[in-house]
C-alpha positions, 0 to 999 in steps of 0.5 A: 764106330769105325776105330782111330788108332794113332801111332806114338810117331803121330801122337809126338807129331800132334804135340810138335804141331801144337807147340810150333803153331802156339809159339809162331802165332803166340795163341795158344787157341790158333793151335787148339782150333788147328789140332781141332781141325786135324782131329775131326779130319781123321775121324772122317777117314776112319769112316772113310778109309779109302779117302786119300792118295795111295802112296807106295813109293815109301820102302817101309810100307803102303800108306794113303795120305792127305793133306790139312793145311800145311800138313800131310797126314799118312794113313793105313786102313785096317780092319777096324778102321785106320791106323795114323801112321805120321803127320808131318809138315809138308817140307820135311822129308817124308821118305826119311820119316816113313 
């Protein structure tokens, strides 16, 4: 089984994305399901690693992406599987962030 490594960066970003999703629409089950979604898509990207956009503009390094919702989940296969570098809200500057 292909492994999915999430970074402390993504797993800060997760608990941000919970919390912001159970206060603007006041259930806490809306970001459950939400996060839910946004699991099982990066556990489709550990089976599938080359799924995504490559993206090199960013100065630190190499990274693909893919969009859920209004988020962009960065990404770098590994050996094993992927590595979840950031998943950030798509207004947010990425380029500051990566």
């Amino acid at each position: 089984m292909p492994r999915l490594e999430i970074s402390p960066h993504a797993e800060q970003d997760l608990i941000d994305i919970g919390i912001y999703i159970a206060t603007r629409s006041g259930s806490r089950e809306t970001a459950r399901r939400f996060l839910q979604k946004v699991e099982a898509l990066c556990e489709q990207l550990a089976h599938n690693p080359r799924m995504g956009q490559l993206r090199t503009e960013f100065a630190t390094c190499q990274f693909r992406s893919f969009s859920i919702g209004a988020y962009v989940i960065y990404f770098q296969p590994t050996k094993e599987g992927i590595r979840i570098a950031r998943i950030l809200h798509g207004a947010r500057d990425h380029d500051a962030l990566l």
